[in-house]
N, CA and C of each residue as an Amber inpcrd file, in Angstrom:
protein
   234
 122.1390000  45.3340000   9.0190000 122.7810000  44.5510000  10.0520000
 123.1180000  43.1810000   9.4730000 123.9850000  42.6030000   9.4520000
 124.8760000  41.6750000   9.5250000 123.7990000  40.1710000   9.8860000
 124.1020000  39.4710000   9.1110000 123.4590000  38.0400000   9.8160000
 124.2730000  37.4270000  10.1630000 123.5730000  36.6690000  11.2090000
 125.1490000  35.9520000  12.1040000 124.7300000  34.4510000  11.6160000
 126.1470000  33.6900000  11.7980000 126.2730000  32.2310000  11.6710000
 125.0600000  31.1310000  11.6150000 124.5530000  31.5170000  12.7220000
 123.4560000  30.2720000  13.0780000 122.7450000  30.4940000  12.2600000
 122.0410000  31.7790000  11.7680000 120.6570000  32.0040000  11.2120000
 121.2710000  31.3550000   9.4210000 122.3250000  31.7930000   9.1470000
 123.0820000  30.9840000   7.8060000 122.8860000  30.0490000   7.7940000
 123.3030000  28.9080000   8.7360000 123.4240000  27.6860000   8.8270000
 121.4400000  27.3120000   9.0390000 120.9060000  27.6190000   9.5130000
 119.3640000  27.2310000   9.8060000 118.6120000  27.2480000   8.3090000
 118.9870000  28.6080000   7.6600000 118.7760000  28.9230000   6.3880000
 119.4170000  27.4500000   5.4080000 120.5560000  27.6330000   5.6110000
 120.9910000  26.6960000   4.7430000 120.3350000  25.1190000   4.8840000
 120.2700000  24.5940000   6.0690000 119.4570000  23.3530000   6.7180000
 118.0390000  23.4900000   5.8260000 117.7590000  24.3200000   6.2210000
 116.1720000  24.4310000   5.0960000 116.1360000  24.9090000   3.7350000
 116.9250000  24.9090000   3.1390000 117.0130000  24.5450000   2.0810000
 117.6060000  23.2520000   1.2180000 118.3690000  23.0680000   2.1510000
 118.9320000  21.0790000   1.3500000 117.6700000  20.7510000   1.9840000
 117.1140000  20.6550000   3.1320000 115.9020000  19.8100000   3.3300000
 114.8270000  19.7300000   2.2530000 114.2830000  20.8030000   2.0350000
 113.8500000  21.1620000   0.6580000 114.3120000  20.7030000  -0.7550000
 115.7670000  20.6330000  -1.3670000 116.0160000  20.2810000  -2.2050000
 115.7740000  18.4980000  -1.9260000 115.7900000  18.2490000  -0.6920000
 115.8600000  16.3060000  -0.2290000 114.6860000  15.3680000  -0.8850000
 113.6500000  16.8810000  -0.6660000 112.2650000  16.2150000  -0.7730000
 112.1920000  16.0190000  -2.0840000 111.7540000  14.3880000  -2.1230000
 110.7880000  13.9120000  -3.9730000 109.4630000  14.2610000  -3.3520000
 108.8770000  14.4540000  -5.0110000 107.2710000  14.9110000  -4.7180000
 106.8830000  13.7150000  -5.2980000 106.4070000  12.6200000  -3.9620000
 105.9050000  11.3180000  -4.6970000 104.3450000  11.6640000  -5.4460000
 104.1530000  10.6040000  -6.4460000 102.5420000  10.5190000  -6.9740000
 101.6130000  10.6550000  -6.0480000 100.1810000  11.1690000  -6.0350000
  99.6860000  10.6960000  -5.2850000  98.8270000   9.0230000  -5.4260000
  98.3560000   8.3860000  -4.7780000  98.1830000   6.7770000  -4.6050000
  96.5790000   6.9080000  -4.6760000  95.8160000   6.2630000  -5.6060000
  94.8380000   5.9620000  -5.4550000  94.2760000   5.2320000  -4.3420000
  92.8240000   5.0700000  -3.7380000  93.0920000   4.6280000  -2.2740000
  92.9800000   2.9580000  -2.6400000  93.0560000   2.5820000  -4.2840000
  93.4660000   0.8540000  -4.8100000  94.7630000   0.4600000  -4.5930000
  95.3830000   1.5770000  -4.8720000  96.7890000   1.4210000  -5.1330000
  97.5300000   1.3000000  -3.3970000  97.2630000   2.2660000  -2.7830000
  97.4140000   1.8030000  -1.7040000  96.6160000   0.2430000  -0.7730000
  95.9400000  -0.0810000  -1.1560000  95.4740000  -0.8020000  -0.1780000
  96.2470000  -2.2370000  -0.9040000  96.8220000  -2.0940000  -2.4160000
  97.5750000  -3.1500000  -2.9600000  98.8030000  -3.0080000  -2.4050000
  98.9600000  -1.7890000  -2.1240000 100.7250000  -1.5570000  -1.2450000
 100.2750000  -2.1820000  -0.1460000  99.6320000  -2.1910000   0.8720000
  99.3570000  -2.3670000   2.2500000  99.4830000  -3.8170000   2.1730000
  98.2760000  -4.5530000   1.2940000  98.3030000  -5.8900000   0.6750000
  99.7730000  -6.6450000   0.9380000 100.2380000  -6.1320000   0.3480000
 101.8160000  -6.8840000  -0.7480000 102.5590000  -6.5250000   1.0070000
 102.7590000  -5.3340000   1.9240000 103.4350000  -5.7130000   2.7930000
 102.9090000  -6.8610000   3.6920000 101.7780000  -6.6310000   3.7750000
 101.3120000  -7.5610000   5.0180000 101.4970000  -9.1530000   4.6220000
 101.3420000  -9.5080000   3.3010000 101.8510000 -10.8330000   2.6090000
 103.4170000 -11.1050000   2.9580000 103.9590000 -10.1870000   2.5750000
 105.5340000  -9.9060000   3.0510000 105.6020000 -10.4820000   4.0830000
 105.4350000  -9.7950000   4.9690000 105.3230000  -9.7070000   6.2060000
 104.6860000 -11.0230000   6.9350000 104.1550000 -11.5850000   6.6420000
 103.6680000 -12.8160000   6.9320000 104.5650000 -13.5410000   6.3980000
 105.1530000 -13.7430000   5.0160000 105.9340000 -14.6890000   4.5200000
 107.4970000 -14.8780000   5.2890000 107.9040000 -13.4370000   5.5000000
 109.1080000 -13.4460000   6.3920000 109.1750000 -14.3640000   8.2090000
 107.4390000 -14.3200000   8.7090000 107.2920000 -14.6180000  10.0720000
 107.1980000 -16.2120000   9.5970000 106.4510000 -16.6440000   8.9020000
 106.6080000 -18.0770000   8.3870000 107.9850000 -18.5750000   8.3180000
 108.7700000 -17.9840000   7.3180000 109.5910000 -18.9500000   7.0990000
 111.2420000 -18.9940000   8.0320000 110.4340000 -17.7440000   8.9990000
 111.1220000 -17.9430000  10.4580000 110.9990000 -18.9800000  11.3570000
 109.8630000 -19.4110000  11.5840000 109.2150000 -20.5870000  11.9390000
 109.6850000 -21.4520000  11.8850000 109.7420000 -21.8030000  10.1370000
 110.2030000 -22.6210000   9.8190000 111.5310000 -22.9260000   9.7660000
 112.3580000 -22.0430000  10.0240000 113.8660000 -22.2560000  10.0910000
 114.3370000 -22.8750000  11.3750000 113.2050000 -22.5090000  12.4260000
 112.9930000 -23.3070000  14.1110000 112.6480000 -24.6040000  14.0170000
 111.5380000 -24.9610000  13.0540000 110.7900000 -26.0590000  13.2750000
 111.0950000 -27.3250000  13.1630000 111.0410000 -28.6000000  13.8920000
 111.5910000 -29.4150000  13.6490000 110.6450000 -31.0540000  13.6380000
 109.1340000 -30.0520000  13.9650000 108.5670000 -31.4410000  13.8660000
 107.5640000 -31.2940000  12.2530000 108.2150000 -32.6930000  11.5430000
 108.0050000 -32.8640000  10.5990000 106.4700000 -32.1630000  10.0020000
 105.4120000 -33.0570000  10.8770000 103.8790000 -31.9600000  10.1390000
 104.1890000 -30.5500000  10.3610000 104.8170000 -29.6710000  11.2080000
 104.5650000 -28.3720000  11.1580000 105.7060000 -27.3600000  10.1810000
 106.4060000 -28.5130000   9.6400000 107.4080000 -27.8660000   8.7000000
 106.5790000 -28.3290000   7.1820000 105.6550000 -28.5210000   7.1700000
 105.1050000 -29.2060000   6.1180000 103.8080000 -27.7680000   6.1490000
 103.0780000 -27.9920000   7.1350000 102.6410000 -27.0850000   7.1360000
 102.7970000 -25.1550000   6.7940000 104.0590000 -25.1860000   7.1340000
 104.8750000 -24.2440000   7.3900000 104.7870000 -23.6710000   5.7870000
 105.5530000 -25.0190000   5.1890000 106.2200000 -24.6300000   3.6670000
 104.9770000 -24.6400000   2.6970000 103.8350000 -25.5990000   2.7920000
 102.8400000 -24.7210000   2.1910000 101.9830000 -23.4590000   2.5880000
 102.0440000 -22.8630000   3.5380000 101.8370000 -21.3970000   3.7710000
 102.5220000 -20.5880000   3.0630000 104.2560000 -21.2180000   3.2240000
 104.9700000 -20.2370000   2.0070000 104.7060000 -20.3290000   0.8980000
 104.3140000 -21.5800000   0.0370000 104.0320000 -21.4300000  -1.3120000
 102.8540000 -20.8770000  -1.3470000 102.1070000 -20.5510000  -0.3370000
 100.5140000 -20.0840000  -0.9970000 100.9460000 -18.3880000  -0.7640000
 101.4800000 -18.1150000   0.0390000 102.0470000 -16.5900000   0.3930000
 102.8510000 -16.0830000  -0.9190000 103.3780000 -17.1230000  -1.4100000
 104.1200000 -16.7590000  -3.1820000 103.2740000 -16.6480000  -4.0570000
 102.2170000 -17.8870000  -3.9360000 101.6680000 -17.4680000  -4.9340000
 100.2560000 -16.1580000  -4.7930000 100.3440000 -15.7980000  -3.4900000
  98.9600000 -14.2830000  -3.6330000 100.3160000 -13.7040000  -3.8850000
 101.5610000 -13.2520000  -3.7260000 102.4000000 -12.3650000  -3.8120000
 102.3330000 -12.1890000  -5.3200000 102.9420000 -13.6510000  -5.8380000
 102.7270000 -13.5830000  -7.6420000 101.8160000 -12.7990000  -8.2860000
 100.6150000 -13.0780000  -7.9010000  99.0170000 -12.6990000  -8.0870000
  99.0170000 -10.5710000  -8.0840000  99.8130000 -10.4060000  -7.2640000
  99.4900000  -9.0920000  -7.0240000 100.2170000  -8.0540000  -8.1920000
């Protein structure tokens, strides 16, 4: 019997899906917690220097911009 259209096309879907996939490394649980690290620094550095693009009273833009240099330099560090 004959295969019809859809079941082709479903077939075919699961196989590019398959070819899509990389087989990443797996992550030591160091290596991850240095990934996790490095976003959450990120991630803090981006909310800072949002802040600071608002801020307009002089101590808290002072404040502001050394958070960012210390956020560069654990970023450097990592």
């Amino acid at each position: 019997m004959a295969r019809g259209f859809e079941s082709k096309s479903v077939e075919f879907q699961q196989e590019e899906a398959a070819r899509g996939r990389t087989v990443k490394p797996a992550l030591t649980s160091e290596q991850k917690a240095r990934t996790a690290r490095r976003a959450t620094l990120e991630l803090a550095r981006i909310r800072a220097a949002e802040d600071l693009s608002r801020a307009t009273v002089p101590a808290h833009r002072r404040m502001l911009e050394q958070a960012i240099a210390a956020l560069d330099a654990q970023l450097g560090n990592l």
